[in-house]
DODO-983241 format. One line per 10 residues: number of its first residue (from 1); their letters; for each residue y, z negated, x negated of C-alpha. Coordinates in pm, whole numbers, plus 50000, padded with zeros to 5 digits. Example, Ala and Ser with C-alpha at 12.3 -4.5 7.8 and 13.67 -1.06 7.14 Angstrom:
1	AS	49550 49220 48770; 49894 49286 48633
This chain:
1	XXXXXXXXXX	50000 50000 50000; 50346 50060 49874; 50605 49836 49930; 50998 49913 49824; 51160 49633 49633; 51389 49523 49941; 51105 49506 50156; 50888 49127 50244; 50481 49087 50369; 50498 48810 50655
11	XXXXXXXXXX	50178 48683 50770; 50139 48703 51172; 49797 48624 51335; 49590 48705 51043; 49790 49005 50983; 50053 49124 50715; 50383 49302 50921; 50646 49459 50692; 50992 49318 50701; 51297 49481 50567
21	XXXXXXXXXX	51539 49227 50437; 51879 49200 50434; 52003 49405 50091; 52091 49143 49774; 52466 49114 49743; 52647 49346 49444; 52707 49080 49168; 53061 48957 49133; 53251 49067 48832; 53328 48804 48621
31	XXXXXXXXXX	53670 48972 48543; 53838 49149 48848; 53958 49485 48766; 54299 49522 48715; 54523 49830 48783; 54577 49830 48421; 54198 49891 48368; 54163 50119 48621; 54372 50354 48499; 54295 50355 48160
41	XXXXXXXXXX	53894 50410 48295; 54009 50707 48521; 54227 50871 48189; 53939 50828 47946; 53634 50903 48170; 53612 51254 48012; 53615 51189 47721; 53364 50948 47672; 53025 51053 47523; 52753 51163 47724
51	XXXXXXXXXX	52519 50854 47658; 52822 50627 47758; 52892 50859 48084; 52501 50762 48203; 52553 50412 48207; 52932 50351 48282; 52984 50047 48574; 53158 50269 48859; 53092 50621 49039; 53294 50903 48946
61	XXXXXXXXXX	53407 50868 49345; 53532 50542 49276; 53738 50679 48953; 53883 50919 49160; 54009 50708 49425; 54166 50471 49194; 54343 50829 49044; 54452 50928 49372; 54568 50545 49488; 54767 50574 49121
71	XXXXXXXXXX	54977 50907 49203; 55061 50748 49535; 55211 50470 49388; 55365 50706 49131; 55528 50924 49387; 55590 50658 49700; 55982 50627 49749; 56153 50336 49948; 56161 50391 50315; 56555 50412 50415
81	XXXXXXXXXX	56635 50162 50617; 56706 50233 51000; 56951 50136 51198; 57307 49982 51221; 57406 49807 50943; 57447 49399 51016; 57784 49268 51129; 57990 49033 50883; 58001 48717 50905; 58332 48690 50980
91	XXXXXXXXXX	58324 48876 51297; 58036 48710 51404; 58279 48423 51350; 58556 48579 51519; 58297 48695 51834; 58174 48321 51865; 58545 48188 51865; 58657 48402 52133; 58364 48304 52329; 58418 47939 52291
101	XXXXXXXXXX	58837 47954 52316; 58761 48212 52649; 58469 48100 52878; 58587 48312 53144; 58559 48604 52887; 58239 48893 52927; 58098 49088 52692; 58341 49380 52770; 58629 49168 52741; 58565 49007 52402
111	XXXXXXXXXX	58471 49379 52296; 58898 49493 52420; 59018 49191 52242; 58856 49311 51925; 58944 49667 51939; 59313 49505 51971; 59250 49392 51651; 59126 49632 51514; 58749 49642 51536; 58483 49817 51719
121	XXXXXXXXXX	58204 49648 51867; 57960 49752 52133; 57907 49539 52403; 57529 49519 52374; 57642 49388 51996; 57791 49126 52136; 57609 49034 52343; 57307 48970 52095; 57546 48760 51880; 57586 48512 52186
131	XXXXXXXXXX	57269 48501 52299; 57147 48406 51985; 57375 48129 51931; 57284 48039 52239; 57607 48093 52468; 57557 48191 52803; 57720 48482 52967; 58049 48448 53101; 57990 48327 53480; 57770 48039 53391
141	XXXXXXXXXX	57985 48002 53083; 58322 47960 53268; 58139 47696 53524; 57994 47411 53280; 58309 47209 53190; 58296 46918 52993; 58474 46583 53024; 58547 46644 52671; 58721 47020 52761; 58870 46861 53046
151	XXXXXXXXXX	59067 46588 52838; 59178 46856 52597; 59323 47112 52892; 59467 46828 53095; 59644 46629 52856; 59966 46694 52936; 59893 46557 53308; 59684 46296 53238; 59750 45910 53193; 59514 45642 53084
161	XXXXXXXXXX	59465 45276 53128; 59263 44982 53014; 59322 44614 52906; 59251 44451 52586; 59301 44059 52512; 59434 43863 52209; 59329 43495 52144; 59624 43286 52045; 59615 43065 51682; 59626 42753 51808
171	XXXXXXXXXX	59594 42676 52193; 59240 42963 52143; 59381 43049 52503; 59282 43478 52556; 59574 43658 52643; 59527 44022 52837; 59706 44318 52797; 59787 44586 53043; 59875 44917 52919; 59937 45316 53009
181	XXXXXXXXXX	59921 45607 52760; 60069 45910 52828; 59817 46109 52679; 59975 46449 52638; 60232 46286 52393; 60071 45934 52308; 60284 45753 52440; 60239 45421 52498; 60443 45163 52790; 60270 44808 52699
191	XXXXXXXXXX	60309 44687 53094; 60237 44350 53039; 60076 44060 52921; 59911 43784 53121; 59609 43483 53079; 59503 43543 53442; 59530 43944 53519; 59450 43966 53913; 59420 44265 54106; 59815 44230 54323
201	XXXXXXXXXX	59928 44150 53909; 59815 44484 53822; 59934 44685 54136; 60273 44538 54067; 60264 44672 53723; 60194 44994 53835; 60469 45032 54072; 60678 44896 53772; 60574 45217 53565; 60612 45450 53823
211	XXXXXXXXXX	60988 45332 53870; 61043 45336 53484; 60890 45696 53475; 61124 45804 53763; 61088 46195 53764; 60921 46226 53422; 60613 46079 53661; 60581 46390 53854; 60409 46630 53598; 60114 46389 53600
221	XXXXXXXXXX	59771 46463 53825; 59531 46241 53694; 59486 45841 53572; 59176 45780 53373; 59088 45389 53439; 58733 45201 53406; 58552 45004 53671; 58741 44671 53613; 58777 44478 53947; 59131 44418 53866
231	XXXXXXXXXX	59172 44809 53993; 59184 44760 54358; 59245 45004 54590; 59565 44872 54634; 59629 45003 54286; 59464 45359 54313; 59722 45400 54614; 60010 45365 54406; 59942 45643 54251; 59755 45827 54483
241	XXXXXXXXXX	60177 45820 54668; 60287 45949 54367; 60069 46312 54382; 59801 46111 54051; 59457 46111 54128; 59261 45838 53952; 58972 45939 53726; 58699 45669 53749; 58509 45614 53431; 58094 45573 53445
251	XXXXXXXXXX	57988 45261 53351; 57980 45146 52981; 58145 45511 52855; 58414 45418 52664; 58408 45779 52529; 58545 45891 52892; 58830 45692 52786; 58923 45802 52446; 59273 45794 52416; 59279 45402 52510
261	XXXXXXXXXX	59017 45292 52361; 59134 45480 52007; 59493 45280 52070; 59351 44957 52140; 59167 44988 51794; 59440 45092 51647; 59677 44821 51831; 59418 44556 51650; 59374 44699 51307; 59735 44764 51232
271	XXXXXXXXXX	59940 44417 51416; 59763 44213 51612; 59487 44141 51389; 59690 44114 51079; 59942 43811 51252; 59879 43504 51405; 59957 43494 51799; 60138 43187 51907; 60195 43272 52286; 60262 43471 52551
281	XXXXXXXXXX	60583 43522 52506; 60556 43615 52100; 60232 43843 52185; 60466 44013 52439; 60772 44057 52169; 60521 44197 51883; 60340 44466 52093; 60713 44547 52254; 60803 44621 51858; 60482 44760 51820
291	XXXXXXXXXX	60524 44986 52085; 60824 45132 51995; 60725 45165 51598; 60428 45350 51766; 60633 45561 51985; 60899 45685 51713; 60807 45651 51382; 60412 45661 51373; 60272 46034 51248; 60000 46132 51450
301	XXXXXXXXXX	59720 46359 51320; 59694 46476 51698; 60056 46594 51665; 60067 46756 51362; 60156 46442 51155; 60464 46403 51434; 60597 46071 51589; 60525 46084 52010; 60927 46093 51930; 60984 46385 51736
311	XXXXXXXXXX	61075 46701 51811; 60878 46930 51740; 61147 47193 51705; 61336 46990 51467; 61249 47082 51067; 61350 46832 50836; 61469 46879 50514; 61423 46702 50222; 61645 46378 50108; 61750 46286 49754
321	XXXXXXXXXX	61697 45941 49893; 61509 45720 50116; 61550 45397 50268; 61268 45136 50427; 61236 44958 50735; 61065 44669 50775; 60939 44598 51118; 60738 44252 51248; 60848 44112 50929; 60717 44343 50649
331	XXXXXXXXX	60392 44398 50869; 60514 44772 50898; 60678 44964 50707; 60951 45282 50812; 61143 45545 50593; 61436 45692 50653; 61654 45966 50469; 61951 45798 50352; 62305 45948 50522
């Protein structure tokens, strides 16, 4: 019987059946070949001797691919690359802060406002730049305000209010302070001061602003106030006579307050907790001093480094010299250009 090398005998019932196995894997090269070798085997494989041609390690089909697989790489040029070219970064900086400055602005819109200034987009090219920094299109854009955008756009109508107390040096009695900002111009009227603040204190107080406003009160809509009991409805009617609907904060947001809660840490850092409180009547004197340092001589970042004072028409020019103020005894300092 002949029997091929790949080939098994398995004994079955007293019988040998023939059983072609699965073929012996190629042995693995020690040493890959490298493209290097490869092409110096397909330059030399004619001119190797006869005797070495019988026994060399690949086919003369496999020599011939790796020649063919060489002049490809040889001859293969870089695909050009397709399309438009990217936009720059700074339009797609310019694109995003039109968005963001305009929600009631489409794709279309944005695109005009560009060519005004002198470059050409396509609308669908916009379009992809919002969408993938995630901006919405202009409809649901223009409809999901913010408190945060809503402070900014209504400044110049809004007013705020809140309380903070002082504890005096000696008596350790807590004084409480009522005040309004005007939050367009930071202004601050310190209304008063009290140990007991009760809800008919506070509505007085508020009818005390509104008289000291007198028409300057009409350009304001809106009072941003916590949930303090001392805000009765009493109080929200005052205003509510005067055209100024009040704002209710949630509870425990300061943030939704801002503008007074920033001036009562500032109130603290820069006077009250730097002197020693004796009374009500000397808590009422520094914060009216305060107050009006705050009002007229304090640069605000807000304001372009301008006192809620200034004008901002007004340029100043430079002094040879310049005089100090002292205010609350030294606590503060102002300058002045010397006449």
């Amino acid at each position: 019987m002949r029997i091929n090398w790949n080939s098994t005998l398995v004994r079955d019932s007293g019988t040998f059946k023939m059983c072609r196995s699965r073929a012996p894997p190629r042995p693995a090269s020690s040493t890959p070949a490298i493209w290097a070798d490869r092409a110096i085997l397909s330059a030399l494989a004619r001119s190797l001797p006869a005797l070495l041609r019988r026994h060399r390690l690949v086919t003369p089909g496999t020599l011939l691919t790796w020649h063919r697989r060489l002049v490809r790489r040889k001859w293969r040029q870089q695909p050009a690359k397709s399309g438009r070219p990217p936009l720059a970064e700074e339009l797609t900086a310019l694109i995003l802060r039109l968005a963001h400055d305009n929600p009631t602005w489409g794709y279309v819109r944005v695109q005009g406002e560009l060519r005004r200034l002198g470059h050409r987009v396509a609308a669908a090219t916009i379009r992809r730049v919002l969408l993938r920094n995630k901006i919405p299109p202009a409809p649901t854009r223009a409809t999901e305000h913010t408190w945060r955008a809503f402070l900014h756009t209504q400044a110049d109508t809004l007013l705020a209010t809140d309380f903070f107390h002082v504890d005096c040096a000696i008596t350790l009695k807590r004084l409480y302070v009522f005040f309004v900002m005007e939050v367009g111009t930071r202004t601050v009227h310190v209304l008063g001061v009290t140990t007991h603040p009760t809800g008919d204190w506070v509505t007085q107080q508020a009818r005390n602003l509104l008289l000291q406003l007198g028409d300057r009160a009409h350009p304001f809509r809106f009072l941003i106030r916590d949930r303090d009991a001392k805000f009765t409805q009493a109080f929200d009617a005052v205003f509510a006579g005067n055209g100024i609907q009040v704002l209710k904060a949630a509870p425990q947001a300061p943030k939704m307050n801002a503008f007074a809660e920033r001036w009562i840490r500032t109130a603290r850092a820069e006077c009250t907790d730097r002197i020693l409180i004796f009374g009500q009547r000397h808590l009422r004197t520094v914060l009216d001093q305060y107050a009006t340092h705050y009002n007229t001589a304090r640069a605000h970042q807000s304001l372009e480094l301008r006192a809620p004072g200034d004008d901002p028409t007004v340029i100043p020019f430079p002094a040879g010299r310049v005089r100090r103020r002292k205010i609350l005894g030294g606590l503060l300092n102002e300058y002045h250009r010397a006449s």
